[in-house]
C-alpha positions in Angstrom: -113.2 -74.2 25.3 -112.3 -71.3 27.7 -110.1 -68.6 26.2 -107.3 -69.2 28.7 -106.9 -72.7 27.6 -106.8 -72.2 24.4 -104.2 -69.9 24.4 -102.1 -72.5 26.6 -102.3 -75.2 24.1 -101.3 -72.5 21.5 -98.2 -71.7 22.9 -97.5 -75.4 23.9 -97.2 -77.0 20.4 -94.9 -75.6 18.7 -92.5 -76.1 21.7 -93.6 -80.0 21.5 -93.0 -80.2 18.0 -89.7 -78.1 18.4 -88.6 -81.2 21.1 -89.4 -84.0 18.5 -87.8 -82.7 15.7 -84.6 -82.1 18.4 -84.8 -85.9 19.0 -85.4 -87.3 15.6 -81.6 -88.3 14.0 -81.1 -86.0 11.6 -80.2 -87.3 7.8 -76.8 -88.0 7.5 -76.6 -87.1 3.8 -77.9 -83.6 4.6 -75.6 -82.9 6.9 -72.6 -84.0 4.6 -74.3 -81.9 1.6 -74.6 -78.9 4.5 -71.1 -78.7 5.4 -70.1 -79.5 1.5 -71.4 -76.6 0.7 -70.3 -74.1 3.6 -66.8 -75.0 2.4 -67.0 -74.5 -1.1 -69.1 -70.9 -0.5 -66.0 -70.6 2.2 -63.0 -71.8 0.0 -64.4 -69.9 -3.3 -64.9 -66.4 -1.5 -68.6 -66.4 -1.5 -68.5 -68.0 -5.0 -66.6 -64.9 -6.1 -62.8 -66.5 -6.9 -62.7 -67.1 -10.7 -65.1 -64.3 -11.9 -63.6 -61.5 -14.4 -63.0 -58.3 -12.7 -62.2 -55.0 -13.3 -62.8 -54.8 -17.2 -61.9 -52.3 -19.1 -62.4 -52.5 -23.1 -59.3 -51.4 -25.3 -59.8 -48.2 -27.6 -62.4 -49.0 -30.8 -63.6 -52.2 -28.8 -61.2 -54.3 -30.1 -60.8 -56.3 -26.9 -61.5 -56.6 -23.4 -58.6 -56.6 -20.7 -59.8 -57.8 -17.5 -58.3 -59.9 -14.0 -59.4 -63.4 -13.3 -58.0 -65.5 -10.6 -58.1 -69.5 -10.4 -61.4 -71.4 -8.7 -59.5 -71.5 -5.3 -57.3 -68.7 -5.5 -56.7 -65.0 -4.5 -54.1 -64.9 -7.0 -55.3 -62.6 -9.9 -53.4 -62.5 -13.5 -54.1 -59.9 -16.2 -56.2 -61.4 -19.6 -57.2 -59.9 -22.9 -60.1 -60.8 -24.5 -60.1 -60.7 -28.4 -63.7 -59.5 -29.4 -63.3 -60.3 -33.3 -61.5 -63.8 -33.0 -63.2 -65.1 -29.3 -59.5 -65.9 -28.6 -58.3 -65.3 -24.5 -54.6 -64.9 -23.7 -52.9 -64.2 -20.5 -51.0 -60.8 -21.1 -49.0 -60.9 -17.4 -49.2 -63.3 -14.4 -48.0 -62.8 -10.5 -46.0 -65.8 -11.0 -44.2 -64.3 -13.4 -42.8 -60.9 -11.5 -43.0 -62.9 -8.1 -40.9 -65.9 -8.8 -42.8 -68.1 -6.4 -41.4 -65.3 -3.3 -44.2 -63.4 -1.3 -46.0 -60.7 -2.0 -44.8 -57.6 -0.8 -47.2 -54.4 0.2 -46.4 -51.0 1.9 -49.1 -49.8 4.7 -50.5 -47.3 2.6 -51.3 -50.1 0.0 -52.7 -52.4 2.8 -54.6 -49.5 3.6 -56.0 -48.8 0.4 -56.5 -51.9 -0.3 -58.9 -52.3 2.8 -61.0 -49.2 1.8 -62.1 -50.5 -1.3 -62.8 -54.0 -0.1 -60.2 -55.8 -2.3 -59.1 -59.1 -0.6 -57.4 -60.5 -4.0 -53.7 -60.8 -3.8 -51.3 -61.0 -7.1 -52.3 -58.1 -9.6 -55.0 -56.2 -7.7 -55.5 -53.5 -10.2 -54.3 -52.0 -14.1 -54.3 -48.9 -16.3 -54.7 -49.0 -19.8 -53.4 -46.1 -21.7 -55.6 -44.0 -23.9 -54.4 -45.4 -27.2 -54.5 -48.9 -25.7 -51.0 -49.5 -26.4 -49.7 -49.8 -22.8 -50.4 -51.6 -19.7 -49.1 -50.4 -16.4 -49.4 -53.0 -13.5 -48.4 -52.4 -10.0 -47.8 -55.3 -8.1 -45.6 -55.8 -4.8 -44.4 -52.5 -4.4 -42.5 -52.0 -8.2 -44.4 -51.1 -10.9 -44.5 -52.6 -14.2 -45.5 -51.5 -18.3 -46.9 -54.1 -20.5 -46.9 -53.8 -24.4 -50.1 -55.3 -25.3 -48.9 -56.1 -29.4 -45.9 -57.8 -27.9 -46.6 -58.7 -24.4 -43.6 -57.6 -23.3 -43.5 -56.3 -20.0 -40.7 -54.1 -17.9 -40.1 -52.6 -14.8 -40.3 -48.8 -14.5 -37.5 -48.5 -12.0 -36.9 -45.3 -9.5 -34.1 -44.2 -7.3 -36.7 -42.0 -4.9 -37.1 -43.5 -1.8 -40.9 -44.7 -0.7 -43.6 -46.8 -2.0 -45.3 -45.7 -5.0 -48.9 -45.0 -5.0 -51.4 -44.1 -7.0 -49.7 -44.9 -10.3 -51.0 -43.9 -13.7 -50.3 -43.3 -17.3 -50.3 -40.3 -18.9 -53.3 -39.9 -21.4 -50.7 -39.9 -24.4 -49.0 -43.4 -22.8 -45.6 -41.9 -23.2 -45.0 -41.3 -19.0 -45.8 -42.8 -15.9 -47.0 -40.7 -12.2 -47.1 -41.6 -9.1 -47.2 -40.7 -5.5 -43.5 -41.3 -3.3 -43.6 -40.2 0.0 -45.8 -37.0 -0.4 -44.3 -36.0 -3.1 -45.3 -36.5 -7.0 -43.1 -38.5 -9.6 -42.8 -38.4 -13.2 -41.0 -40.5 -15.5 -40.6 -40.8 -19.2 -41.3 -44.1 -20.5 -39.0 -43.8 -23.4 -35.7 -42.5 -21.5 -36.7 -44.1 -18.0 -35.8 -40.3 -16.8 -37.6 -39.7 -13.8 -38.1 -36.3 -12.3 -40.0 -34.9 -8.9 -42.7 -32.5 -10.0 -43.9 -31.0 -6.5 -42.4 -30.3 -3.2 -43.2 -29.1 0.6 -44.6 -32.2 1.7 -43.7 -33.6 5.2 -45.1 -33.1 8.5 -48.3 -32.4 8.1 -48.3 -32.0 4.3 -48.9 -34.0 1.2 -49.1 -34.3 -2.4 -51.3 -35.6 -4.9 -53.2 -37.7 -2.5 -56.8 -38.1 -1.3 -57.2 -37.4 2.1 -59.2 -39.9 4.8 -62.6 -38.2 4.3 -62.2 -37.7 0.4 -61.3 -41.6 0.3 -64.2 -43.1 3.3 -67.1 -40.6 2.5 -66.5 -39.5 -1.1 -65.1 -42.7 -3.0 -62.2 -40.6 -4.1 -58.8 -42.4 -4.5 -57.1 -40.2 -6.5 -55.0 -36.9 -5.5 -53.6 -35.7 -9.0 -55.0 -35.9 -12.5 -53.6 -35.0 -15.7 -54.5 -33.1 -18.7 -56.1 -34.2 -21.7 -53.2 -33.6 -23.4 -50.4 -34.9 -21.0 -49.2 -31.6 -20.4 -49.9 -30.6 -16.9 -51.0 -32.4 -13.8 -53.7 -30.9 -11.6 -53.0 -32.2 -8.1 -54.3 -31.7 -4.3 -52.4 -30.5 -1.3 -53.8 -31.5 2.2 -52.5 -29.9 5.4 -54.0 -32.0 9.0 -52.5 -29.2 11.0 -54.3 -28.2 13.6 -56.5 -31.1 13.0 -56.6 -33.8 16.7 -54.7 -36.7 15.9 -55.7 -39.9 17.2 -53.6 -42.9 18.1 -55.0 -46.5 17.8 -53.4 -49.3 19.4 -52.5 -52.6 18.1 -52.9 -55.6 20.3 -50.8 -57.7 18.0 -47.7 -55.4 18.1 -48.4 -52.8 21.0 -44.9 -52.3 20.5 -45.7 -50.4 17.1 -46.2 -46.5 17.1 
């Protein structure tokens, strides 16, 4: 058989084949199992809704306390696993700060939220302090300190203006910092005295935040840290002056600055 041919009738079958598969009716049953399963793997984020995240094991490995949403939901609630009785309980729920009202997030959060690929709504993240008494929860723009014995929770309120970020426990569980407009906050758990520890920011200056490179190329988050003995507080100031600023424009709201 010449060469030429050959290669023709090469090239020609799989295209002939390709034409009767196209015209046999395909298996209704497939289909219905196809599209079953592209919603499930659709409604259950990749098969990722339900799955413990974020663990983090109390002092001496008494227990584990870890976020868990439902099956279908993006709704996470804080659990506690104890290691020596099996036994799970739900230490704090969305629900129960929320009220059934909408979740409520600054830009900043948004942001952050969008840089470390978190699409779960309700309690997104948690601290546990060193001695594993205390459990600070940020959720909707207020913050909130968990008693693990008693599961009592309550809000740490402020009268600074801005959105808190960043907000942790001291290592000693006794205060709480965070991040309000640039500017670093401390309060005393015990006396609910609150107190601004830095100052300067505004313009092009900031306090105790990562800036945009630390964050994208160096998986830093964090712009303050404290001492091992809840003393002192280390913290980064960034200055952009000088630095080209560049505005992007949103086609939903072109209206927005």
């Amino acid at each position: 058989m010449p060469a030429r041919l050959f290669a023709a009738i090469m090239v020609l079958l799989p295209s002939v084949a390709h034409a009767q598969d196209a015209r046999r009716p395909r298996d209704e049953s497939t289909l219905a199992e196809s599209e079953g399963f592209l919603r499930q793997y659709a409604e259950t984020y990749r098969f990722s809704l339900g799955r413990p995240r974020s663990a983090q094991v109390a002092p001496g490995g008494s227990a584990v306390l870890f976020l868990r949403s439902q099956p279908r939901s993006f709704v996470q609630d804080l659990f506690e696993f104890d290691c020596r009785t099996g036994v799970e309980r739900v230490l704090l729920t969305a629900n129960q700060i929320l009220l059934g009202g909408d979740e409520q997030l600054s830009a900043e959060e948004k942001a952050l939220r969008e840089r470390l690929r978190l699409a779960a709504k309700g309690i997104a993240r948690f601290d546990l302090s060193d001695d594993g008494t205390k459990v600070l929860v940020p959720l909707s723009n207020r913050l909130f300190v968990i008693k693990r014995e008693s599961r009592k929770s309550a809000e740490v309120r402020s009268s600074a203006s801005g959105f808190p970020l960043d907000p942790s426990l001291s290592p000693d569980g006794a205060r709480l910092a965070c991040v309000r407009n640039g500017e670093i906050y401390v309060t005393d758990l015990s006396s609910g005295q609150e107190r601004q520890i830095t100052s300067g920011a505004g313009g092009t200056i900031t306090n105790g935040t990562a800036e945009f490179v630390a964050q994208e190329e160096m998986d830093r988050m964090h712009g303050y840290w404290w001492s091992p003995n809840s003393r002192w507080i280390a913290y980064q100031q960034t200055d952009t002056a000088g630095m080209e600023t560049f505005h992007i424009l949103d086609p939903l709201h072109p209206q927005r600055e």
